[in-house]
C-alpha positions in Angstrom: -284.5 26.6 76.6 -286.1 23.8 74.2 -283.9 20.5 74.3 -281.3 20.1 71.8 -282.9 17.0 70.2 -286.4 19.3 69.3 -284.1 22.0 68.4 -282.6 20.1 65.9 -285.4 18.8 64.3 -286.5 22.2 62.3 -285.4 21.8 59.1 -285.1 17.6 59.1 -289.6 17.8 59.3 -290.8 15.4 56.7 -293.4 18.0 55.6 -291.5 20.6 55.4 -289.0 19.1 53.2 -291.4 18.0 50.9 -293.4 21.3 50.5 -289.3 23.2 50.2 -289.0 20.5 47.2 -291.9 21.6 45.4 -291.0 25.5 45.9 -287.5 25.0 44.6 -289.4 23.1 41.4 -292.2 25.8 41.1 -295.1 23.1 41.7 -297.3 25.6 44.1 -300.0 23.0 44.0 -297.6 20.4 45.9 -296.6 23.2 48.1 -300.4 23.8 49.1 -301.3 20.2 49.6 -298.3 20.0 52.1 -300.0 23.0 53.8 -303.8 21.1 54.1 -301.7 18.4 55.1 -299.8 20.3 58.4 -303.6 21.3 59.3 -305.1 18.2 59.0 -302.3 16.4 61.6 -303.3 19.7 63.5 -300.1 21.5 62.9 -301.9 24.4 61.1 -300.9 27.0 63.2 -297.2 25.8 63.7 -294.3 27.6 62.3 -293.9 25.1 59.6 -297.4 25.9 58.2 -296.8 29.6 59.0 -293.8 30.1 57.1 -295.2 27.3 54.2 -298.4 29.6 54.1 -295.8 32.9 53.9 -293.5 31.3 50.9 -296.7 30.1 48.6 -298.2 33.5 49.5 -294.9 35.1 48.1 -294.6 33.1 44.7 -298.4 33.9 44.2 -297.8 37.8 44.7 -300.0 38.2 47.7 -297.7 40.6 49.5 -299.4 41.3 52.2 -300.8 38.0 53.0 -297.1 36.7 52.7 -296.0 40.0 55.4 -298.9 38.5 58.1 -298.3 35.0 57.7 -293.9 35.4 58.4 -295.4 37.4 61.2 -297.1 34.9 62.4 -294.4 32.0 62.1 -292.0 34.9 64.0 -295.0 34.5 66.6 -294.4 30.7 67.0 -291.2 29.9 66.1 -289.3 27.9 69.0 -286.3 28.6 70.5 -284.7 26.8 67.6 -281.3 28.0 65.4 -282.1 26.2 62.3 -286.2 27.6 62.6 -285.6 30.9 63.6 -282.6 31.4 60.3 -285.5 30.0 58.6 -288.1 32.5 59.7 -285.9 35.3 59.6 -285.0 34.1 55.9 -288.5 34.9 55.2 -289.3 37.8 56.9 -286.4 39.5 54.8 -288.2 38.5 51.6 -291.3 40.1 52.7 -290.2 43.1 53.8 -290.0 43.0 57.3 -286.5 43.8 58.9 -287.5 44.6 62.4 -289.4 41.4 62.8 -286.1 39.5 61.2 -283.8 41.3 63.4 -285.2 39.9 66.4 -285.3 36.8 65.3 -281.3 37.0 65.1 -281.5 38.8 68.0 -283.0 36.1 70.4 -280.6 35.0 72.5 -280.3 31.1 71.8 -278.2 32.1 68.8 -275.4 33.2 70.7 -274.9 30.0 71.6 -274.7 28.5 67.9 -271.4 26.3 67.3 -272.6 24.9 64.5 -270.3 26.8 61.2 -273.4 26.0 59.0 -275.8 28.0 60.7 -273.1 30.6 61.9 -272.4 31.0 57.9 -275.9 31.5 57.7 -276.9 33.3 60.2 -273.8 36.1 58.9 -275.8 35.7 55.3 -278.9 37.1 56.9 -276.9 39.8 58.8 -275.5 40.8 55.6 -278.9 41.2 53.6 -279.8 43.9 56.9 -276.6 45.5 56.4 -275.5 44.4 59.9 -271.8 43.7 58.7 -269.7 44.2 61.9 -272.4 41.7 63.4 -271.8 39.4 59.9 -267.9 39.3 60.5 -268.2 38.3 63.7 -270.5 35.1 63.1 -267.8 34.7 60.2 -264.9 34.9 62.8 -266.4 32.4 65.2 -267.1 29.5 62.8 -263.4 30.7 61.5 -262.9 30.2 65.7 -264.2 26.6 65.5 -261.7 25.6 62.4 -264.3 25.8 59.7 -262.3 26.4 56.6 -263.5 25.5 53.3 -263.4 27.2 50.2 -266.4 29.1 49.8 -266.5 29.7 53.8 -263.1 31.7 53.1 -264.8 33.5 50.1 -267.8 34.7 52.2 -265.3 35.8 55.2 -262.5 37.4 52.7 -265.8 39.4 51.7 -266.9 40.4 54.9 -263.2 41.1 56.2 -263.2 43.7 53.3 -266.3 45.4 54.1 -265.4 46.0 57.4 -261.9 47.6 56.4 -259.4 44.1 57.2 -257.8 44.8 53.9 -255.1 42.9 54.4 -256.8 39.4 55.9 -259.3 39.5 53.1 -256.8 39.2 50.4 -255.3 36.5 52.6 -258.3 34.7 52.7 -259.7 35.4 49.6 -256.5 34.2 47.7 -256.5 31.3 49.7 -260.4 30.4 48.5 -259.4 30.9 45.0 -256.1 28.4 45.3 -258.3 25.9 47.0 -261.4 25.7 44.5 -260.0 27.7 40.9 -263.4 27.1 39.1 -265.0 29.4 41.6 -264.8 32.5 39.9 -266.8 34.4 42.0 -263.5 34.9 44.4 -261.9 37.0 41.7 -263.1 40.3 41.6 -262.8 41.0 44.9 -259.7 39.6 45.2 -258.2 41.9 42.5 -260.0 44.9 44.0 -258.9 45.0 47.4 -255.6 46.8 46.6 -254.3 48.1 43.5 -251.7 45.2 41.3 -248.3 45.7 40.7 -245.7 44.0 38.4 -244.1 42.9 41.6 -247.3 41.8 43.5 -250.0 40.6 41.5 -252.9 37.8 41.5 -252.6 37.2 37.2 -250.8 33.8 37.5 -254.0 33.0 39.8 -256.4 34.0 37.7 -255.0 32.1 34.6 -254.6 29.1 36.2 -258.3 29.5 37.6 -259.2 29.8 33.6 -258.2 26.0 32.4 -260.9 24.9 35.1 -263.8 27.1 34.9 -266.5 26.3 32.4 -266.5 28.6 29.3 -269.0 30.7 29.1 -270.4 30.9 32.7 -270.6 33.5 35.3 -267.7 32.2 36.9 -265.9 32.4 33.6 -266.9 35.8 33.2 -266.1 37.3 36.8 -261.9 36.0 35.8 -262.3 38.2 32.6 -263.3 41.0 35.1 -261.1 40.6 37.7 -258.0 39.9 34.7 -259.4 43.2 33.0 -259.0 45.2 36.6 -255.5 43.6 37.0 -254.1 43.9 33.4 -254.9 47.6 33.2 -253.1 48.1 36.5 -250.2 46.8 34.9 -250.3 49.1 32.6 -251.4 46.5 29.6 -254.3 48.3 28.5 -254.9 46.2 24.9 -255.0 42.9 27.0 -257.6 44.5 29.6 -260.1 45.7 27.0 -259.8 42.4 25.2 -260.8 40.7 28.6 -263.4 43.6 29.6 -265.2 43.1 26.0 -265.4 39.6 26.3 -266.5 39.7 30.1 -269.3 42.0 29.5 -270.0 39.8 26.4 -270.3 36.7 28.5 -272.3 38.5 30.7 -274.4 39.7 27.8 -275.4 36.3 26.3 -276.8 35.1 29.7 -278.6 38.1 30.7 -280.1 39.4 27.3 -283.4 39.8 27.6 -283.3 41.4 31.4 -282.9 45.2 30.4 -285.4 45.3 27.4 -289.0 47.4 28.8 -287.3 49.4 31.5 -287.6 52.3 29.4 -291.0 51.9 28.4 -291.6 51.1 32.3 -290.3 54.3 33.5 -291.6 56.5 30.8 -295.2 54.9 32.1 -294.3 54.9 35.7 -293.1 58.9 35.5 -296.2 60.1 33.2 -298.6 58.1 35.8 -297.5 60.1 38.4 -297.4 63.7 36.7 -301.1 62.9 35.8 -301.7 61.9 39.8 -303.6 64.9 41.7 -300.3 66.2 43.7 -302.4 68.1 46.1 -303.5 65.0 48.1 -302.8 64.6 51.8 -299.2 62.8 52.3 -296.2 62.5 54.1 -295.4 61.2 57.5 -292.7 62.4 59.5 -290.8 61.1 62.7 -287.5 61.4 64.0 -284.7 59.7 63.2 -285.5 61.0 59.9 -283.8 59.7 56.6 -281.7 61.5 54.2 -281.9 59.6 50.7 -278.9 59.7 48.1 -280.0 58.8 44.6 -278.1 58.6 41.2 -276.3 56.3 38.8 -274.4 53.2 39.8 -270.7 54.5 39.8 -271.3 58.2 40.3 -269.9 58.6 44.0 -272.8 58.0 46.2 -270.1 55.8 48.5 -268.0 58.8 48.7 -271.0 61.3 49.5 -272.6 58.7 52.4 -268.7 58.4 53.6 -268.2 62.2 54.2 -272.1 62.9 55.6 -271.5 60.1 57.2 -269.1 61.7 59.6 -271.1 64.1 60.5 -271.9 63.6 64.7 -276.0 63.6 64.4 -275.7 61.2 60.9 -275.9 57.5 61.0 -274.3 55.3 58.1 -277.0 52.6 57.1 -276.2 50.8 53.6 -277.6 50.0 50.6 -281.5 50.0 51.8 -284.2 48.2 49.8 -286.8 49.0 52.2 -288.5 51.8 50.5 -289.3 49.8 48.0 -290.1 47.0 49.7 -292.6 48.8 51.5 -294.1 50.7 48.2 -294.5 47.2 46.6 -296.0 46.3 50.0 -299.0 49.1 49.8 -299.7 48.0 46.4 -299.7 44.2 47.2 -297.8 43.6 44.3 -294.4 42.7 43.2 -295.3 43.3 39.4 -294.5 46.3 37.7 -297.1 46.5 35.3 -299.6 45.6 38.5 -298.0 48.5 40.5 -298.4 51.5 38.1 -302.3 50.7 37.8 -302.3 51.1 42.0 -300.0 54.0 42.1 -303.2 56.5 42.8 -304.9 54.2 45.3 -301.9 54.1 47.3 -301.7 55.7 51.1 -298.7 57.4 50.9 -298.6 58.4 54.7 -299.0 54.9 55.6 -296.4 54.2 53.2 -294.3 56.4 54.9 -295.0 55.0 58.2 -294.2 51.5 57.0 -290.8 52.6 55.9 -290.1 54.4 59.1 -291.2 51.2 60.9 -288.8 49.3 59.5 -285.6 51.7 59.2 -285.3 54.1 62.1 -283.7 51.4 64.5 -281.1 51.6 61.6 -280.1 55.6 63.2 -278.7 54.2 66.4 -279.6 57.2 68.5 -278.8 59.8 66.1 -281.4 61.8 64.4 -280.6 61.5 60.6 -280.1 58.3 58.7 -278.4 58.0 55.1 -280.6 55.5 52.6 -278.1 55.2 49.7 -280.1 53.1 47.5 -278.9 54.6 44.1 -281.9 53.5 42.0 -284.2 55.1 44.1 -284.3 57.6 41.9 -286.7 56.2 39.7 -289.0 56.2 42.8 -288.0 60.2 44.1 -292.3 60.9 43.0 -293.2 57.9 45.8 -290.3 59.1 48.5 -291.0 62.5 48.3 -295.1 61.9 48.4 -294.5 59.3 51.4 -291.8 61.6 53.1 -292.0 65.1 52.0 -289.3 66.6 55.2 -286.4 63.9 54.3 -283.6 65.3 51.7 -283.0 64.0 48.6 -279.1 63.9 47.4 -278.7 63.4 43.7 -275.1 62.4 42.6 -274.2 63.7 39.2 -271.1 62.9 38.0 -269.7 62.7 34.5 -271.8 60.7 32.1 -268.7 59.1 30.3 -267.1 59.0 33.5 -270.2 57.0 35.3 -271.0 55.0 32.2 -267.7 53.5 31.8 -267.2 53.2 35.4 -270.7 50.8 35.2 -268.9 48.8 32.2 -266.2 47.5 34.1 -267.4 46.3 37.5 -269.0 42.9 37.7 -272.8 43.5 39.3 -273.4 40.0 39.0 -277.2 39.7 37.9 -277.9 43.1 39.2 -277.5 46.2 36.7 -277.8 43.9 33.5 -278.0 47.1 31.6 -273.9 47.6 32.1 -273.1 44.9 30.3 -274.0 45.7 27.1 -273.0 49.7 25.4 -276.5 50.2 23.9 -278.2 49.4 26.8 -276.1 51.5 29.2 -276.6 54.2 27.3 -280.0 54.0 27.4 -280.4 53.7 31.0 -278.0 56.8 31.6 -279.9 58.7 29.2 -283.4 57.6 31.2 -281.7 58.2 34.6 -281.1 62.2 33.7 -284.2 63.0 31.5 -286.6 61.2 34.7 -284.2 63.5 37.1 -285.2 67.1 34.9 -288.7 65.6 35.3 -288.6 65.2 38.6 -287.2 68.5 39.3 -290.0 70.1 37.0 -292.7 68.1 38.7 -291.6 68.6 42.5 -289.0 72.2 42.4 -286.7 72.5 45.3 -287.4 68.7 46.5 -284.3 67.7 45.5 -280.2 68.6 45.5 -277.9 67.6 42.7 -274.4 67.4 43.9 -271.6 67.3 41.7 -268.8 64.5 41.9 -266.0 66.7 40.8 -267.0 69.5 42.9 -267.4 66.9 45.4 -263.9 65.8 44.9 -262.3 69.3 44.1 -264.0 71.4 46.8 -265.3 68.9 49.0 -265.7 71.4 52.3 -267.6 73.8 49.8 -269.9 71.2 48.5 -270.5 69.9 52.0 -271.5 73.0 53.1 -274.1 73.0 51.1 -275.1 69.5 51.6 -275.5 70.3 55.4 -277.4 72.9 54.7 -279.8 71.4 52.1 -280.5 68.8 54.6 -280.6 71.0 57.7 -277.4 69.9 59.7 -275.0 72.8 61.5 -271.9 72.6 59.6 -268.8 70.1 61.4 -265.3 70.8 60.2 -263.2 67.5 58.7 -266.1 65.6 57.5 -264.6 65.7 54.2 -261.9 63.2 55.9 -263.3 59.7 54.4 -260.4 58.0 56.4 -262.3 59.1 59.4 -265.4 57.0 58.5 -264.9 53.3 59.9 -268.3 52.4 58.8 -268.3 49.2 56.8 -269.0 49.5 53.1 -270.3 46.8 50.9 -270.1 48.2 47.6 -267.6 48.0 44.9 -265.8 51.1 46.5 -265.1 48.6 49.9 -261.3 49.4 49.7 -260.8 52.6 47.8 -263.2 54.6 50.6 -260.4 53.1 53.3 -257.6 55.4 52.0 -257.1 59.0 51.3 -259.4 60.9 48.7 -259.0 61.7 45.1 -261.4 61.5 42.5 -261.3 59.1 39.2 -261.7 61.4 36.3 -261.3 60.5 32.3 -260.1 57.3 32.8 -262.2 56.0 30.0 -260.1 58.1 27.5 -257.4 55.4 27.9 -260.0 53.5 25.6 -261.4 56.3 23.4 -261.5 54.7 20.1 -263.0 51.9 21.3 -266.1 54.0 23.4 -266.6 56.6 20.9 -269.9 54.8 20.2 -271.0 55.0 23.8 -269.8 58.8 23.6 -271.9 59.9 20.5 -275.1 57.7 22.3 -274.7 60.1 25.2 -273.9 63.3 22.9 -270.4 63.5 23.8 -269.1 62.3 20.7 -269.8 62.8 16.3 -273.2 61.6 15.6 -272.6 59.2 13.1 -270.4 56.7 15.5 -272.3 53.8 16.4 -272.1 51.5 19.3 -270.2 48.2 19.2 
């Protein structure tokens, strides 16, 4: 084991700090004369210069090159806490999980006491869905008395993926009293349980608005998390006032993010119906995935909970190595780049990659769930790269999923729910690409119903099991059985018995009707606020 003095000495590298300065400023020149600089004090092939040579790499869209060089800092990097969070950071970004994993993996980080690099360390778990492994870096630094505010934000977090219902509003409550201008805290706060006029978190949450800065995120996750909480008190004027000006706030900042995804899609989907379909593809290997697909909102959670309990199913998270990987073959992280590459692209390989870096994810069972809802805009790619693994499609209501999108807080993510118009839009794209899917590739795909899946959920499992060639398992409809942790916005409600969320938007009718008529549920000459 390397000395505790070099050990340290990682992230405190004169050279290293200098070329992280210029990255975080966007001077990629600077960066690169650090980098001639580590090879001319003959550190070139050092972990520093590795992972330097991985990050420029990155920012200049040189996938690939960015993939080999975090290998090769994974290939030098010392027995070091501080280097190896480092490394593994990287790694992530390019793609390559298994690689990352064992850089968390090595055994030197066991014996981390330092509540920095524990937080850190849980932050890198997180991103590879490892969230029982997340908690418990959370719970030692919590161990060694580390207890400021935004450590008991990240911890409440984590104590509410994995099910702690209870601590998390403990701690979370206790993050929000401590530092009010965080925002952030709010929304999960307010979602871990359901408010009551006799136990509620509103005098928090308007004390927390005299500090925060109007008109920032954080001011905007308080109008979320006071919309959730008014309209469980029953006070539904006052929570669309605050659910309006939320998505407004989140609006202004994030305006131009959602314009060209339609024009995007329509070019990615008509590039591929032009592509010769005939061509050699598909790799297959066992653990094999099954993909569920479909609008933000629309039930994937519950689905993934219920095949989750199936005995040869594994329950993996949110997954963004498909795409990772597809971006990967092309050697691009450009959108425009990647539909010009789309036909050169080996999508056996591709399928290999993915497999690669997903099948530890099964834990010794044969199937593996990849909920990654927006992978349906990439179902041509999945089914071309893996042509044996089942594709789910969640359909549920499209007022129902629409408004369910308008009121949760996605922070930068999903900027299409945030404004009416643009939402509409993207639900209208996500169903017309489906039907062309399903005209362009018959039979590849399953589209299960949320209310059936709610109504008659042994009937639509049977179905489900069969589609994706599973023996049928009594009581898998249980979701209470399922002690998997669950990061998504449904963290709490998949911990308690089922029963589906249907018309709840109606409570809000008059003001919607605009969204309803943009998705042809409503008269055609209502227009959107």
């Amino acid at each position: 084991m390397a000395p505790v003095a070099e050990r340290r000495s990682f992230a405190s590298d004169p050279l290293w700090r200098q070329a992280q300065a210029c990255l975080v400023r966007d001077q990629i020149d600077g960066a690169r004369e650090v980098l001639a600089s580590l090879s001319e004090c003959g550190r070139g092939n050092g972990v520093h210069a590795h992972l330097l040579a991985a990050q420029i790499a990155w920012r200049e869209d040189r996938i690939r090159d960015g993939s080999r060089h975090a290998l090769d800092a994974a290939g030098a990097v010392p027995d070091d806490p501080e280097a190896l969070c480092a490394v593994a950071g990287v790694l992530l970004e390019t793609g390559e999980a298994v690689t990352a994993r064992a850089c968390l993996d090595r055994a030197v980080l066991a014996e981390c006491e330092n509540p920095r690099l524990l937080m850190r360390m849980a932050a890198l778990r997180k991103r590879l869905e490892q969230h029982a492994e997340a908690l418990a870096l959370l719970d030692k630094a919590h161990g060694l008395g580390h207890a400021t505010a935004a450590f008991k934000f990240r911890r409440g977090e984590a104590l509410m993926i994995n099910g702690r219902l209870d601590e998390a509003e403990a701690e979370l409550a206790a993050s929000l009293d401590e530092a009010p201008a965080y925002g952030r805290v709010a929304v999960p706060l307010v979602r871990v349980r359901r408010q009551t006029p006799e136990r509620n978190h509103l005098p928090a949450l308007e004390r927390s608005l005299q500090h925060v800065e109007r008109g920032s995120v954080d001011h905007a996750v308080l109008e979320f998390a006071r919309y959730k909480t008014l309209e469980d008190l029953g006070r539904d004027a006052e929570a669309w006032d605050a659910l309006a000006l939320a998505n407004g706030l989140m609006r202004a900042r994030l305006a131009d993010r959602a314009a060209g995804h339609h024009a995007w899609l329509e070019r990615f989907v008509s590039t591929w119906a032009a592509m010769d379909q005939t061509r050699e593809t598909g790799a297959t290997a066992s653990p094999s995935p099954i993909f569920i697909v479909g609008m933000a909102r629309s039930g994937t959670t519950l689905l993934e909970r219920m095949l989750g309990n199936h005995s040869r199913v594994a329950v993996s998270g949110e997954l963004l190595d498909f795409g990772a990987q597809l971006h990967w073959m092309a050697d691009t992280r450009d959108g425009e780049a990647l539909l010009a590459r789309l036909d050169a692209i080996d999508y056996r390989e591709l399928g290999r990659r993915y497999l690669a870096q997903t099948q530890w994810r099964a834990h010794g069972k044969p199937f593996f769930i990849d909920k990654q809802p927006p992978n349906w805009m990439l179902a041509g790619a999945i089914h071309a790269a893996l042509p044996n693994a089942p594709i789910l499609n969640l359909v549920r209501d499209p007022m129902d999923t629409c408004f369910s999108n308008w009121r949760a807080y996605f922070g930068d993510n999903c900027d299409y729910s945030y404004d009416l118009a643009a939402l509409a839009g993207y639900f209208n794209d996500y169903r017309h690409t489906m039907a062309r899917w399903q005209r362009i590739m018959p039979g590849v795909f399953l589209d299960v119903s949320y209310a059936e899946l709610v109504r008659e959920p042994e009937a639509t499992l049977r179905k489900v099991f069969a589609f994706c060639g599973l023996e049928w398992e009594p009581g898998c409809a249980d979701i209470t059985r399922n002690a998997a942790p669950s990061a998504t916005l449904s963290a709490a409600q998949v911990r308690t018995a089922l029963h589906g969320r249907f018309g709840e938007w109606r409570r809000y009718e008059t003001q919607l009707a605009g969204l309803a008529a943009a998705l042809g549920q409503g008269h055609p000459g209502e227009q959107l606020a």
